[in-house]
MARKE-182848 format. One record per residue: x, y, z negated of N, C-alpha, C, CB in turn. Coordinates in pm, whole numbers, plus 50000, padded with zeros to 5 digits. Glycine has a CB too. Example, Ala and Ser with C-alpha at 12.3 -4.5 7.8 and 13.67 -1.06 7.14 Angstrom:
BEGIN
R/n.X/n.Y/n.Z/ca.X/ca.Y/ca.Z/c.X/c.Y/c.Z/cb.X/cb.Y/cb.Z
R/51319/49431/49220/51230/49550/49220/51320/49670/49220/51131/49553/49095
R/51285/49775/49292/51367/49894/49286/51290/50003/49213/51408/49940/49428
***
This chain:
BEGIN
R/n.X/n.Y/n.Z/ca.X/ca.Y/ca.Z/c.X/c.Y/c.Z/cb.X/cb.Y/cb.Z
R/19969/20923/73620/19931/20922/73477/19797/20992/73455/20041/20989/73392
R/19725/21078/73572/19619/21124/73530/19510/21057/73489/19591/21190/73599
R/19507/20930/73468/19350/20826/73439/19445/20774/73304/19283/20657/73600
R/19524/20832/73264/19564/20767/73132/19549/20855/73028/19703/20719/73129
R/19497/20805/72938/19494/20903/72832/19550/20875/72709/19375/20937/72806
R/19557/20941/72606/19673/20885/72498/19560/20833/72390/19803/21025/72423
R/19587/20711/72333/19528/20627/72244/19570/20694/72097/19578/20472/72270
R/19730/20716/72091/19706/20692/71946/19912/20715/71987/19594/20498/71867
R/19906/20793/71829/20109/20787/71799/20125/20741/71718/20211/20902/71773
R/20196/20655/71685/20261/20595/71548/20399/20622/71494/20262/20456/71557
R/20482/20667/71435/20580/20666/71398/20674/20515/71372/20552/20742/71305
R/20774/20467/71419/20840/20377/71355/20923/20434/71242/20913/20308/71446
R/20829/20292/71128/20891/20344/70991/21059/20345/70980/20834/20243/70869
R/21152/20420/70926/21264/20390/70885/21283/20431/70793/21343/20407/70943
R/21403/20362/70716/21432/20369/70546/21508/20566/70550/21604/20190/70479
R/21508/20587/70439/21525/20757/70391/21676/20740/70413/21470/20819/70201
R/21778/20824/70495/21888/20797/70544/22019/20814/70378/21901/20917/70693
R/21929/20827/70253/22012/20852/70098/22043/20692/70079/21896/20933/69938
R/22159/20706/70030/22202/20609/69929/22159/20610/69815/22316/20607/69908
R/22118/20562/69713/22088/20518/69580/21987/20637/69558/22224/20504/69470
R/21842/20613/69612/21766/20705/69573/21659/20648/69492/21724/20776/69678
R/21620/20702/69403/21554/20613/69302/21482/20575/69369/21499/20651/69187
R/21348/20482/69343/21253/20381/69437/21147/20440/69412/21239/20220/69410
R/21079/20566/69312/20982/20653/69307/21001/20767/69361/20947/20671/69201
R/21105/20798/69423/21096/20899/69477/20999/20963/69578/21184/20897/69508
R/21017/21085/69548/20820/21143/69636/20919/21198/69731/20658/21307/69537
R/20852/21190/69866/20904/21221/69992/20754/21314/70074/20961/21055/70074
R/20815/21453/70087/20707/21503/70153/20687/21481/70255/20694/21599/70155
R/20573/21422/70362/20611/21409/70503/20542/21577/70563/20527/21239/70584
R/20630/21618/70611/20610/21746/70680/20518/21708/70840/20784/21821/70706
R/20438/21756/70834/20364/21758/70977/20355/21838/71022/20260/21728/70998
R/20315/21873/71199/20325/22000/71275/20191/22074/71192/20309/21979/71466
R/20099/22035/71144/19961/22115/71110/19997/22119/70968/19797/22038/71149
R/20074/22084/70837/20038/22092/70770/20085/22223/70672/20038/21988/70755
R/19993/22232/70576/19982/22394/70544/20095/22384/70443/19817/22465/70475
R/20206/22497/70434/20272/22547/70328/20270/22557/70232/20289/22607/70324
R/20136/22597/70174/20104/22635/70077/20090/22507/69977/19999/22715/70103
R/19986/22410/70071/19918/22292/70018/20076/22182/69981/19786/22221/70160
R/20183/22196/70055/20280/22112/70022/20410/22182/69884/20346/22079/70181
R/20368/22261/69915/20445/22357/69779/20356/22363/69674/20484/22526/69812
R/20245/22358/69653/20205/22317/69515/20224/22177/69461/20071/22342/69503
R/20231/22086/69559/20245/21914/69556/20384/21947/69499/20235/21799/69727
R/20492/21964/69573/20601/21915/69523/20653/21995/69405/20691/21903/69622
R/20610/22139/69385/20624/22181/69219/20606/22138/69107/20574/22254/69186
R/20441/22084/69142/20391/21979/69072/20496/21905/68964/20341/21884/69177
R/20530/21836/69097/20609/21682/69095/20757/21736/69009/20653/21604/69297
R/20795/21849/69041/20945/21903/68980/20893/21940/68845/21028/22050/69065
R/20758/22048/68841/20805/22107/68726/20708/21987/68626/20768/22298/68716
R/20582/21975/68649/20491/21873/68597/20517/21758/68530/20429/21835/68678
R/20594/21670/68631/20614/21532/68615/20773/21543/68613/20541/21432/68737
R/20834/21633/68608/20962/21634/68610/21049/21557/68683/20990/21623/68513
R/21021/21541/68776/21113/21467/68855/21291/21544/68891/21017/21446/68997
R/21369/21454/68930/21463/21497/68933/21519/21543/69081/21522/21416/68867
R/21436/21459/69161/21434/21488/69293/21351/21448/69383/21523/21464/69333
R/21367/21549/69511/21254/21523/69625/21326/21517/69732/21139/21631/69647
R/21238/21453/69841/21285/21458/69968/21181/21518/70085/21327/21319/69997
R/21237/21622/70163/21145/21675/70282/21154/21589/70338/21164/21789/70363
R/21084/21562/70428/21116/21510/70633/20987/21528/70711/21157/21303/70672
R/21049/21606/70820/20967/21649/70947/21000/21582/71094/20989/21804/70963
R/20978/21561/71176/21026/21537/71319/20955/21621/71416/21008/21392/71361
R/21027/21660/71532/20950/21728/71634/20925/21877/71599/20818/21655/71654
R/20822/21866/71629/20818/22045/71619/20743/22097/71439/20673/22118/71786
R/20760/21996/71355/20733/22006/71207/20920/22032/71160/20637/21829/71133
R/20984/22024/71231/21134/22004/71155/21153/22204/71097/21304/21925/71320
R/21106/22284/71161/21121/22431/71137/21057/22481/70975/21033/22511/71271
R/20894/22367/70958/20820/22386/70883/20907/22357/70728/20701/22309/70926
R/20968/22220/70804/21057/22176/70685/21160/22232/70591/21114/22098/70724
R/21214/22330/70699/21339/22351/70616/21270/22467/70584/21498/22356/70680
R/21146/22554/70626/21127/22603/70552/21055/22602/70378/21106/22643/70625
R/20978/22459/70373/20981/22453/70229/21121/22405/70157/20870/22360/70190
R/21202/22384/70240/21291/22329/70140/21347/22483/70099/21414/22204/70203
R/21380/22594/70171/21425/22707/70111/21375/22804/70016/21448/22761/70188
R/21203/22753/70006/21125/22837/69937/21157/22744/69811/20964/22864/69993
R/21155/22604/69806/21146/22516/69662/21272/22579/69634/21139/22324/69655
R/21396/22589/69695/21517/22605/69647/21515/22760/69569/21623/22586/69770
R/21446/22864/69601/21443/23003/69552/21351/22968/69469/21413/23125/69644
R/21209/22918/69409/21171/22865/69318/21217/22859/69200/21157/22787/69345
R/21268/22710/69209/21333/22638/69167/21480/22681/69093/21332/22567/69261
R/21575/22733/69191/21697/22727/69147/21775/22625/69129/21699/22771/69063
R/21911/22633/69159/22035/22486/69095/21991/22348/69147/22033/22457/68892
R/21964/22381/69296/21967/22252/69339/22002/22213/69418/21900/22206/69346
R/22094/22078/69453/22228/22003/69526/22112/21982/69627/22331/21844/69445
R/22136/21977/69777/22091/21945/69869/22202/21855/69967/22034/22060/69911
R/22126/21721/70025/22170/21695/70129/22106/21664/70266/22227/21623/70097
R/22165/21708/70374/22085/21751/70484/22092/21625/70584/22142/21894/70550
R/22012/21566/70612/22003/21480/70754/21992/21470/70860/21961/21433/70772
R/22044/21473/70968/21928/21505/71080/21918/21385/71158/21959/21636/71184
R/21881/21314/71228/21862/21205/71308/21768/21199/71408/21842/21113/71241
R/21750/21093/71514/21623/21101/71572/21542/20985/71541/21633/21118/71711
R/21386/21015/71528/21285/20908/71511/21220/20817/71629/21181/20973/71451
R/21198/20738/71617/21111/20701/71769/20974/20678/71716/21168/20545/71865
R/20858/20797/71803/20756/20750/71798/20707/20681/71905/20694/20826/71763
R/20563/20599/71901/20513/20492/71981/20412/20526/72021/20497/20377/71931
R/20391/20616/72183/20295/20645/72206/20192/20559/72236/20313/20711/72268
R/20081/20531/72253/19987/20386/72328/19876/20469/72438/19865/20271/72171
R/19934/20485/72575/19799/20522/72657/19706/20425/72740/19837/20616/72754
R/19604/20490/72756/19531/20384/72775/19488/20436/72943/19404/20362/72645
R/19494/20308/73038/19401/20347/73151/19238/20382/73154/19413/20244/73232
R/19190/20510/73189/19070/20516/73152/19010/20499/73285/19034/20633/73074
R/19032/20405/73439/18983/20442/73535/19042/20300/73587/19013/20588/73590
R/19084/20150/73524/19115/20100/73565/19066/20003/73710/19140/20087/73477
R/19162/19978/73808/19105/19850/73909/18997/19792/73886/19181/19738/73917
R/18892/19753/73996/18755/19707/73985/18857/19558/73994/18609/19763/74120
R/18763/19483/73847/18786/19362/73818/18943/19290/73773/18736/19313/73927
R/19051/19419/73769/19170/19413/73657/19111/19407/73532/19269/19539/73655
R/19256/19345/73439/19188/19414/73297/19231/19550/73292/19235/19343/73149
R/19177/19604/73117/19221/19734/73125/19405/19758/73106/19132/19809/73006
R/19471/19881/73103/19567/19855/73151/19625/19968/72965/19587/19899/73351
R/19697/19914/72947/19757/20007/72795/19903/20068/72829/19783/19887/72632
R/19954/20130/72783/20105/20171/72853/20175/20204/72744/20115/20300/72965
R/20261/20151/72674/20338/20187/72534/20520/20294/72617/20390/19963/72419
R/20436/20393/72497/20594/20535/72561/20681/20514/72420/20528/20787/72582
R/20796/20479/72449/20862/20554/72298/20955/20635/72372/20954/20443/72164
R/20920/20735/72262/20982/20879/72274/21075/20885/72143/20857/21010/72276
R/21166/20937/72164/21261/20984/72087/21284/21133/72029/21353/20953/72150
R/21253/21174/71900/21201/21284/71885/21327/21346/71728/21009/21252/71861
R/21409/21479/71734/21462/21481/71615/21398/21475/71478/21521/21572/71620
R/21463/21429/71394/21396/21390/71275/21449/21531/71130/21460/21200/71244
R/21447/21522/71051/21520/21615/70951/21485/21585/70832/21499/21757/70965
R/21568/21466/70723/21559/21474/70584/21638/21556/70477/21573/21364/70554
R/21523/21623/70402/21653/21699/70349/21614/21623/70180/21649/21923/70369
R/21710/21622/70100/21708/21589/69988/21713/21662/69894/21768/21526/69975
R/21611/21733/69798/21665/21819/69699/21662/21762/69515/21572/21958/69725
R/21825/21776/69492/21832/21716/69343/21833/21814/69231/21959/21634/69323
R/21802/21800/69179/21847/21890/69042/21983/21822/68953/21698/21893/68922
R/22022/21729/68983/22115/21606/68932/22249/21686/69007/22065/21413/69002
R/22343/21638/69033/22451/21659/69086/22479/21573/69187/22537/21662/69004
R/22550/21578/69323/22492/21488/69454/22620/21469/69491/22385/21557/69582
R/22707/21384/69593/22867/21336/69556/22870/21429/69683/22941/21138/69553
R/22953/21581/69649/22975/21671/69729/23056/21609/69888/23056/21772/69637
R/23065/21523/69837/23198/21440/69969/23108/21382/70103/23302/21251/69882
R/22977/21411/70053/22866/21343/70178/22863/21385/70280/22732/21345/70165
R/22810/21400/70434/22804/21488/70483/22644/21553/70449/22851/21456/70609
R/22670/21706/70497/22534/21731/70513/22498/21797/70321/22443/21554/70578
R/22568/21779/70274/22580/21816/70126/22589/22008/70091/22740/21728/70074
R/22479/22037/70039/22530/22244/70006/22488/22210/69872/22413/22427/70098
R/22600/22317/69780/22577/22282/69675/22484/22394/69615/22695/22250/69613
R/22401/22421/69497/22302/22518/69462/22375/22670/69528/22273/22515/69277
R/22272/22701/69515/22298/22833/69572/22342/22925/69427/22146/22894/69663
R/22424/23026/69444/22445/23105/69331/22314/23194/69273/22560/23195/69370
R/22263/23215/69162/22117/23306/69114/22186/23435/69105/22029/23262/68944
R/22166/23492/69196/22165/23700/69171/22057/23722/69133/22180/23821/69309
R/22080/23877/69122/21944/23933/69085/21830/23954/69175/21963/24049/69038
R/21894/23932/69346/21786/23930/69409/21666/23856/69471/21817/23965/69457
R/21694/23730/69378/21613/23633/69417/21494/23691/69347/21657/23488/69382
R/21484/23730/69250/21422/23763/69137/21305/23896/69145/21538/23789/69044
R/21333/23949/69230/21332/24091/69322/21200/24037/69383/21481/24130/69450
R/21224/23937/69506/21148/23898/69575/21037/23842/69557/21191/23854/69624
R/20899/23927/69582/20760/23838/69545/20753/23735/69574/20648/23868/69589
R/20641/23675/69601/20632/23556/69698/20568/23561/69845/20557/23459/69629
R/20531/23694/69870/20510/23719/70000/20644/23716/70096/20443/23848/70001
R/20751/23770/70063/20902/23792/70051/20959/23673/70120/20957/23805/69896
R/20927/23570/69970/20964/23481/70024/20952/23371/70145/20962/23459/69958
R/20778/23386/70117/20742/23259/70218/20822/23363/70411/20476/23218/70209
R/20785/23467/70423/20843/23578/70546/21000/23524/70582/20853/23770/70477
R/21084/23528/70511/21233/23456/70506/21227/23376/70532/21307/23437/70416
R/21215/23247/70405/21190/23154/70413/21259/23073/70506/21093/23161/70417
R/21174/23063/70603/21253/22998/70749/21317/23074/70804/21179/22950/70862
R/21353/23185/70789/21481/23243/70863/21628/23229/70763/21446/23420/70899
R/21594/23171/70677/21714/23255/70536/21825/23172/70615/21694/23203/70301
R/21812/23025/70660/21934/23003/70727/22013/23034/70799/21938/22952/70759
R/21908/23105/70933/21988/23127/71021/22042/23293/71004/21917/23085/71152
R/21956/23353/70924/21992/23495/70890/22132/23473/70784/21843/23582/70807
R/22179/23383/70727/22291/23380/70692/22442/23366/70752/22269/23317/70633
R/22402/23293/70872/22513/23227/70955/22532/23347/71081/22460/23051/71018
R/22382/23440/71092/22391/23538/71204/22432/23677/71107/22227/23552/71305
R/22524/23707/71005/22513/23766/70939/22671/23846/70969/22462/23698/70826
R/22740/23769/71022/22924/23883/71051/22920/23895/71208/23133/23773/70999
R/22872/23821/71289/22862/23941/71379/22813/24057/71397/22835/23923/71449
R/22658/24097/71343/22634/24193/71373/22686/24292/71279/22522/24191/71399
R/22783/24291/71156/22831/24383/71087/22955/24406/71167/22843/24350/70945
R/22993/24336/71255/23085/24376/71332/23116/24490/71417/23090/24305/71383
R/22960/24436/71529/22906/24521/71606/22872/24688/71560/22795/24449/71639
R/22809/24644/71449/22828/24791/71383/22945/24855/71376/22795/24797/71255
R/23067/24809/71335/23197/24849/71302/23251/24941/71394/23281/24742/71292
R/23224/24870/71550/23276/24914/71648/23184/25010/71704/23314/24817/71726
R/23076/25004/71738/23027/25122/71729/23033/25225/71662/22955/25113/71726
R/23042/25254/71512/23108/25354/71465/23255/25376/71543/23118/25329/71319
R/23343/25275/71515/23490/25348/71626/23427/25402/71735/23619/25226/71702
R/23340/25323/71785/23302/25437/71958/23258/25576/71918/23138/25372/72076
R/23190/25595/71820/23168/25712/71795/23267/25824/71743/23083/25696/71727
R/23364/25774/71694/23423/25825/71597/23526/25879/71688/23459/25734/71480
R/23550/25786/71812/23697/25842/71892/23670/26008/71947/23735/25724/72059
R/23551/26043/71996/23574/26163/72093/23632/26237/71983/23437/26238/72176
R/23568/26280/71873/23615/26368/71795/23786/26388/71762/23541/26340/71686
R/23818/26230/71733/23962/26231/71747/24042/26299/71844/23997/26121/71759
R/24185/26379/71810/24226/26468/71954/24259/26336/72008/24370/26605/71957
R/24299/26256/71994/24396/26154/72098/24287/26030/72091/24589/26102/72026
R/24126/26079/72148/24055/25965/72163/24071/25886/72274/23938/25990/72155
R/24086/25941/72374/24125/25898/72526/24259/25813/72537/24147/26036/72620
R/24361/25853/72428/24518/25764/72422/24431/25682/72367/24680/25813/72326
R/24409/25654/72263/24352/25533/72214/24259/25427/72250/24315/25561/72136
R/24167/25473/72310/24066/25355/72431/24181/25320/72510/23917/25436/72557
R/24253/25438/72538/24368/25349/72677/24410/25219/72620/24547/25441/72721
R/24484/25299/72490/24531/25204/72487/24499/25020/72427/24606/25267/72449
R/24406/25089/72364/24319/24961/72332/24300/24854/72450/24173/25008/72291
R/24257/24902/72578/24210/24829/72715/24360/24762/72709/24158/24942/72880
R/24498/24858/72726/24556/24773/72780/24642/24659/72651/24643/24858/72884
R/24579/24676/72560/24639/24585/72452/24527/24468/72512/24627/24645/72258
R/24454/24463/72559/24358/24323/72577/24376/24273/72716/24187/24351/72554
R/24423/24371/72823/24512/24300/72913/24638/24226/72872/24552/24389/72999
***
């Protein structure tokens, strides 16, 4: 492959994986380069401006991280809005080209499709048929959304997911470490590790 070089990627188009989505709907396409900032004023725009009722992210490849992170910043924004989540894979169409071909071949082109994950997320302000898969319904408004600048936010942002789901183990871990601490002092700390070990045998 070293005399080949890459021509050009194309995405194969496919339809938005929603049922009954209106036919104006604005769909952000998330790209690996494109800026945060510049796609969060677009789609505010579009919510608070033109009032739309809903949007759709989608990223593939290594843009899918970028994605869900605007979708969490529009959602703290925003507020009260039904999301449904997609994930799938896309096929893009690589085209390389021989740059060193056989004296008196033609030139030589080489089509790659690659298969790459995809991620649509849908955000409504409407109400979305909870029974879908892939469906979270608004998030509840505390006071600490409210708290948070927007430096705050965009920093989270892409973690707020997984910092939610990584959120009872480590209060766990804490737990028990306090018991580790807590036993020497106890007179019967030593009965108690015993016996703990042999309750897990």
């Amino acid at each position: 492959m070293e005399n080949f070089r890459k021509v050009r990627t194309s995405e194969v188009e496919s339809p938005l994986p929603f049922p009954d989505l209106p036919p104006d709907v604005v769909e952000m396409k998330v790209k690996e380069g494109s800026k945060i900032r510049n796609l969060m004023n677009f789609a505010m725009a579009q919510m608070e401006l033109k009032g739309s009722r809903q949007i759709v992210f989608s990223g593939c490849g290594r843009a899918v991280t970028k994605t869900i992170t605007c979708v969490e910043i529009m959602k703290r924004k925003l507020g009260g809005l039904h999301q449904v989540t997609k994930v799938r894979y896309k096929t893009l169409l690589e085209v390389w080209e021989n740059q060193d071909p056989l004296p008196g071949s033609p030139a030589q082109n080489l089509t790659v499709h690659k298969n790459v994950p995809s991620i649509c997320i849908l955000l409504s302000r409407d109400p979305l048929d909870p029974n879908q898969t892939g469906y979270q319904p608004p998030e509840p408004r505390h006071g600490l959304g409210t708290q948070l600048g927007d430096a705050g936010e965009e920093a989270s942002g892409s973690s707020a997911k997984g910092l939610k789901r990584a959120m009872p183990p480590p209060c766990e871990e804490l737990l028990t470490k306090k018991l580790q601490v807590q036993v020497p002092d106890s007179p019967r700390g030593s009965g108690t590790t015993d016996h703990r070990l042999d309750h897990h045998h």
